[in-house]
Steps between C-alpha positions, in 0.01 A plus 500: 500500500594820479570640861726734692860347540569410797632747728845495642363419902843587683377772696783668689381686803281498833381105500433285801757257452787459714335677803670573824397352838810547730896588528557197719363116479258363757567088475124504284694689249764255513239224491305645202851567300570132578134405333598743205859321416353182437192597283237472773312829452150370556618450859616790626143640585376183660848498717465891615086455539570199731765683705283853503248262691741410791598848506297726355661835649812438279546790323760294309255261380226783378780659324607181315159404440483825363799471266394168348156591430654786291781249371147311376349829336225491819504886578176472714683220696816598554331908596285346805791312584754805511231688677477292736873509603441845532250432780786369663795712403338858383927606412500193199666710247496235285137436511421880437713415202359172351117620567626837305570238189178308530358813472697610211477174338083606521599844346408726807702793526364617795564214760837404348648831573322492860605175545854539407570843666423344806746198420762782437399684835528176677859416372662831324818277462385183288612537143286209384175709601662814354579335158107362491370861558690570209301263264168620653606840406582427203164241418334841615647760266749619759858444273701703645426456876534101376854563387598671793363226740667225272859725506458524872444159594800393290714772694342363811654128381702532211627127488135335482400385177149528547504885503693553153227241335240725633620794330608307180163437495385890547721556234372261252177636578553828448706412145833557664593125361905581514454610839309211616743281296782640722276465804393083449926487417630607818173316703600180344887565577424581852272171506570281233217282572239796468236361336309826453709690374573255192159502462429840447846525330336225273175788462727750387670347217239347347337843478773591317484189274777323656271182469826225603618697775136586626436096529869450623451724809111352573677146464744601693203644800308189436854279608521722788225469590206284385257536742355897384248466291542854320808388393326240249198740444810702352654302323155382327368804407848528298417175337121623413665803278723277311232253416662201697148440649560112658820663688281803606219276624745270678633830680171635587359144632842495698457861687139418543597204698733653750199773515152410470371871559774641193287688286714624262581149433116424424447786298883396258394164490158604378625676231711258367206243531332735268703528282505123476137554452456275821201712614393229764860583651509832502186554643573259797832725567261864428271355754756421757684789485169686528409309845839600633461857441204549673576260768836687599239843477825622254377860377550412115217633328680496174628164518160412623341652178714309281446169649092517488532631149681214403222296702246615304691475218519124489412343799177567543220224361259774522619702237550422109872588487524223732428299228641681194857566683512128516418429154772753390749333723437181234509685227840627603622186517320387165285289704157621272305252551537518868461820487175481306362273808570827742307706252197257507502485868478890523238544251278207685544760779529845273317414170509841384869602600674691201855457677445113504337530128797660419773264632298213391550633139840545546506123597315379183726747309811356595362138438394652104156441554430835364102426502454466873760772578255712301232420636611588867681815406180606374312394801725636701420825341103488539573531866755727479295686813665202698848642496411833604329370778777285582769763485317709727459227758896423522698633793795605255220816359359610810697850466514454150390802283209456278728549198735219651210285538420581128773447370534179638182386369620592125783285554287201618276594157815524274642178608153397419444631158895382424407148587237502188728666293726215548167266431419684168831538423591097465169427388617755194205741557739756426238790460312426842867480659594825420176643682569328803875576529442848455257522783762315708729780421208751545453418856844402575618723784890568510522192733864342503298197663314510223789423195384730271743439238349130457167719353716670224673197409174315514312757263839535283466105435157563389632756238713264375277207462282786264809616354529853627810506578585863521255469800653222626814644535425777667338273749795305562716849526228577758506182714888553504490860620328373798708240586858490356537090618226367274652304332223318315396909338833525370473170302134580399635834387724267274235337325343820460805650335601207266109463425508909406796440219399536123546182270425259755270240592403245747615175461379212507709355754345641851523424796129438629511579858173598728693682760486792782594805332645385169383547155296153318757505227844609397750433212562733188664408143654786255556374159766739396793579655473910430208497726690405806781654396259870461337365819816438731501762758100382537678147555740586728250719690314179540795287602661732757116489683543125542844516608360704747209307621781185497700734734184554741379137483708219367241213585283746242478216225288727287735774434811211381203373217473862356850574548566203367278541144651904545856344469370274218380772262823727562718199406656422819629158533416479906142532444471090588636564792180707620263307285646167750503671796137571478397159417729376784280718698210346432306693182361279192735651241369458108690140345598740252664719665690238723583292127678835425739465826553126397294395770 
């Protein structure tokens, strides 16, 4: 499908990861760090719960409790649990501190900064509470009182590691990448095991394209340290943007499991899901993420938003894109026929939806059953009223303007009305595909979505199955003046040149193809050579645009044929080698054609 990439998820800044309890270790902590060595998480909580039972004044105990809640993503936990150390010791600096994060971590300026001014008021001289006020300053627009606070509480302890990462990672935030570069450098050579600051290290170069060093310094977290699950979450989200979707998956499953309540991790995975076109998937991950958002009460109205749009979107039996977004997931992977079942479920449910109409001709269409793809583009357009009303029921248009809105619906029509084009066009009702392609092109709003260049080139193919090639042409020059990477235009524009030169004719070797975007029948014969020879700069215009659409697209067999039967006609003794290459790839090429390369 066609979906936002997925989004780089290292976020460098205030988190609630690695959170602070105490300076010194009560023998729990030396218990629960015993637990953590050899793998045995899941039994920390039931260790400190049984122990807060036989002494449940410990402040030692809340506070842990309290750390490995947060260490599981449980803000509400691990708040009543610092709270209630604070019952017993009212000077906890480091509570102040860690219920300051929960509360940034749920986006509220106001009892962050209460919370940790009174951690600073309780201990003025703890650089690890200083350095945090410096990423809630800067998560709340405060940069330069966040610089000074992360200076200061490197000044305050210049040899720990932990403070330089901090900054590196106000740096990289801020777009000061060589400065944060320096930053991670001398964290990691004061602590060559710091895990963090490889990671963000890792962040950094890869958004500066350094793609190999990016995934050395994650691997290199990840060996450090394989138990933090943002550290795979990471690492994913770089596999999502370079398409390496079973590694990306494999990431996000892998931070999910060492934290259940990871949302980010949801929403990545959901994406790529998605983009797999595994709906089921992705909706299961939307879902979850959803349920952890509003059980940690996280103040994230915008993530919020996107997650129930997505929802609605294509989760949701109730609605016909539920059923239509699943059908175009098949039709993405060429699965039509399953894809046509999706349709028929919807429209048991929705008989008069134009947006499953629609897709359901595009399903026919791509199966070349050009009589039932008709016939549902054209239904789809006698309840046209249906897509209106839809539009104006999604979440996504809610502050849409009404010329948004409109324009929207005249894309959904011109998809519509280029479908039957496409139908009249292969059925050879040339005169009836002309009408409907330029009503596509009529309504067409300057959409990117929308591919606008694939309605020229569509309508310029029509001009040259009626021989107007002067029309044609200017089509193809069109469809290639809004997008410079078509390659398909630029051979079309071929044909249309070397179909445009005086003393020719077509031949009767063709190649009969019923194909996406490319004309019913090409190959030309001159019978003198002073008509190619008057004609040559037309020829060479011709060749040079399918050397470029061979430049664009080599797995483009289409534009090897032409250039091939180009080469041919100028006398160019490679031409077999295009003419081969495009039968190796699959077209039926003319046993004429393929006698004449001695095949």
């Amino acid at each position: 499908m066609n979906v936002k990439l997925v989004t780089l998820m290292i976020i460098i800044g205030a988190c609630v990861q690695n959170l602070s309890f105490a300076q010194s270790k009560s023998r729990y902590e030396l218990h629960a760090d015993s637990l953590l060595k050899v793998g045995a998480l899941d039994k920390i909580i039931p260790y400190l719960n049984k122990e807060l039972k036989q002494n449940p004044k410990s402040e030692s105990l809340l506070r842990l409790l309290g750390f490995y809640h947060l260490q599981n993503n449980n803000l509400v936990e691990g708040e009543k649990y610092y709270r209630n150390a604070l019952l017993i010791n009212a000077k906890c600096a480091r509570c102040y501190l860690n219920i300051a994060r929960i509360y940034g971590a749920k986006n509220n300026q106001k009892e962050a900064t209460a919370y940790i001014d009174k951690a600073v008021m309780t201990d003025p001289k703890d650089a690890l509470i200083i350095s945090n006020r410096g990423k809630l300053k800067e998560q709340f627009g405060d940069k330069f009182g966040a610089l000074a606070d992360h200076n200061k509480a490197i000044e305050m302890e210049p040899g720990t590691a932990e403070y330089y990462t901090s900054r590196g990672a106000y740096n990289a935030n801020n777009g000061y990448e060589n400065l944060a570069i320096t930053d991670f450098n001398k964290a990691i050579s004061l602590s060559p095991e710091a895990d963090d600051a490889y990671f963000y290290r890792g962040g950094v170069f890869y958004s500066q394209n350094r793609t190999d060093e990016a995934l050395n310094d994650i691997n290199r977290a990840i060996s450090l340290n394989d138990k933090q699950a943002y550290f795979y979450n990471g690492r994913g989200a770089i596999y999502g943007n370079l398409g390496q979707f079973d590694k990306a998956l494999a990431d996000y499953t892998q931070s999910i499991r060492l934290d259940s309540r990871a949302i980010s991790a949801y929403l990545n995975r959901a994406k790529v899901y998605y983009e797999l076109e595994n709906l089921d998937a992705a909706c299961n991950d939307y879902q979850r993420a959803r349920q952890i958002l509003v059980g940690q009460k996280l103040n994230d109205s915008t993530e919020l938003k996107t997650i129930d749009e997505a929802i609605a979107d294509f989760c949701d039996e109730s609605m016909p894109s539920f059923y239509y977004q699943r059908g175009i997931a098949f039709y993405n992977l060429k699965a039509f026929d399953k894809a046509l079942i999706q349709y028929e479920r919807g429209l048991e449910k929705f008989p008069k939806n134009a947006m499953i109409l629609s897709f359901k001709g595009n399903a026919y269409l791509a199966l070349m059953n050009y009589k039932n793809a008709f016939e549902n583009y054209s239904a789809a357009l006698e309840n046209k009223e249906s897509i209106m009303a839809e539009i104006k029921k999604n979440s996504r248009f809610v502050n849409a303007s009404e010329a948004d809105i409109l324009s929207y619906y005249n894309s959904s029509l011109a998809s519509i009305y280029f479908g039957i084009a496409e139908c009249q066009h292969y059925s050879e009702d040339f005169e009836n595909a002309l009408i409907s392609i330029n009503k596509a092109i009529s309504l067409s709003p300057n959409l990117k979505e929308l591919n606008i260049e694939t309605y020229y080139n569509r309508r310029g193919l029509i001009y040259l199955a009626t021989q107007k090639y002067n029309l044609a042409l200017n089509d193809f020059n069109k469809s290639i003046q809004i997008k410079q990477d078509y390659a398909i235009a630029y051979v079309n524009r071929a044909v249309a040149r070397m179909s445009m030169v005086d003393g020719g004719k077509q031949s009767a070797s063709r190649l009969s193809i019923k194909s996406p975007n490319l004309p019913a029948n090409v190959g030309w014969e001159f019978d003198q050579k002073s008509s190619i020879k008057k004609s040559e700069n037309e020829f060479l215009a011709a060749l040079a645009d399918c050397n470029k659409a061979v430049e664009l697209d080599k797995n483009l067999a289409y534009s090897y044929y032409v250039r091939g039967w180009i080469k041919q006609i100028l006398g160019q003794k490679d031409y077999c080698i295009d003419i081969l290459t495009a039968k190796k790839m699959g077209l039926e090429i003319d046993d004429r054609m393929l006698k004449s390369c001695n095949q």
